[in-house]
C-alpha positions in Angstrom: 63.7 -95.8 0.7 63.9 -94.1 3.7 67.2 -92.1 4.6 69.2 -92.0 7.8 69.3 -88.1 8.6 73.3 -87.8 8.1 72.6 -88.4 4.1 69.3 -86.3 3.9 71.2 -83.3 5.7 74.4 -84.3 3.2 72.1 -84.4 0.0 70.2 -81.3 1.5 73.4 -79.1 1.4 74.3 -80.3 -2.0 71.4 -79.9 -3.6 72.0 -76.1 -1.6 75.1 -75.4 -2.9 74.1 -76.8 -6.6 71.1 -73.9 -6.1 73.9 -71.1 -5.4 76.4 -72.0 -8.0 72.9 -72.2 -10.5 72.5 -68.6 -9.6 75.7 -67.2 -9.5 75.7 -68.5 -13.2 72.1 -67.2 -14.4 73.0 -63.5 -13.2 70.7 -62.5 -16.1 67.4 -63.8 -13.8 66.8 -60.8 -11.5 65.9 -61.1 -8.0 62.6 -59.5 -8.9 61.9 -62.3 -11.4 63.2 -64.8 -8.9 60.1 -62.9 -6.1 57.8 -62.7 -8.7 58.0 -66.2 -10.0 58.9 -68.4 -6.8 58.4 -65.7 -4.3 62.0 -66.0 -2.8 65.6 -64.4 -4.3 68.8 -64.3 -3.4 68.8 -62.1 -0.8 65.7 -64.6 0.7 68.3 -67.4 0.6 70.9 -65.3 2.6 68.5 -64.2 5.1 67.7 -67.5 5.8 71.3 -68.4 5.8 71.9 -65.7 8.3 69.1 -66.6 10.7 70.1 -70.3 10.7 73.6 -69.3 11.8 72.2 -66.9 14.3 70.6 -69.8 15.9 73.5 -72.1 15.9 75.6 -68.6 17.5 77.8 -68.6 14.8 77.8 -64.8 14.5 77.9 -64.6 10.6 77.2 -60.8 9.2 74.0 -60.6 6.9 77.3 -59.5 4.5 79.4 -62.9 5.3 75.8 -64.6 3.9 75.5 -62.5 1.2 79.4 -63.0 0.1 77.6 -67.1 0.4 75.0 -66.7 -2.0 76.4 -64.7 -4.8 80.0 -64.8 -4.8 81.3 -61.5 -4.0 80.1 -58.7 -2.0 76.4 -58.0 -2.8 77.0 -54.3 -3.6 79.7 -55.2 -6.2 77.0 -57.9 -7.6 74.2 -55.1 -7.8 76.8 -53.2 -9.8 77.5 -55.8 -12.4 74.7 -57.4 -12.7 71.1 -55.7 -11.6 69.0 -54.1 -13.8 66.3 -51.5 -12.9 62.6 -53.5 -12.5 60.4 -52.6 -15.4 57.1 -51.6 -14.7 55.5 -54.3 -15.4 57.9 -56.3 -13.2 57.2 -53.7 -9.9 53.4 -54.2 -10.9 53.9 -58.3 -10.3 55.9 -57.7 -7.3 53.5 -55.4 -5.6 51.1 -58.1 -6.2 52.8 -60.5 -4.8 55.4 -59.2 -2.8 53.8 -59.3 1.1 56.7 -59.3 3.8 59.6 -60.1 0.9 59.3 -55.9 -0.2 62.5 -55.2 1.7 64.7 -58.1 -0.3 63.8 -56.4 -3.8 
């Protein structure tokens, strides 16, 4: 079945926003985990989210994105919920970590 691109994009952003609310529930996973497992986080998704609206000249803050992705402001979410990486969890991300170091 092929799909007319006003129900892919729809299905697209649901499957999107079922993605978010999945995280905002597992707050346990770690961004690090999240990097050293699937090599994007959190942070990845509201990069992209922020780079998409810059295209479109929406003007949305890297915050506004962040606020997108997990809920509440990012620095309030670090304080609730992240942990500090383990060793062993730095050693996996130096390994695979490349350009995605700075969203750690």
């Amino acid at each position: 079945m092929k799909l007319d691109e006003k129900t892919r994009t729809e299905l697209e952003a649901a499957a999107f926003r079922r993605l978010v609310g999945h995280l905002r529930q597992r707050v346990d996973v770690q961004n690090i985990d999240l990097m050293n497992l699937a090599g994007f986080c959190r942070n990845c998704l509201s990069k992209w989210m922020k780079e998409e609206s810059d295209e479109r000249g929406l003007g949305l803050s890297i915050d506004d994105t962040r606020m997108e992705v997990y809920g509440m402001d990012f620095n309030t979410w670090k304080q609730l919920h992240q942990r500090d990486a383990s060793p062993d969890q730095q050693k996996a991300f130096a390994a695979v970590a490349g350009d995605h170091a700075k969203h750690a």
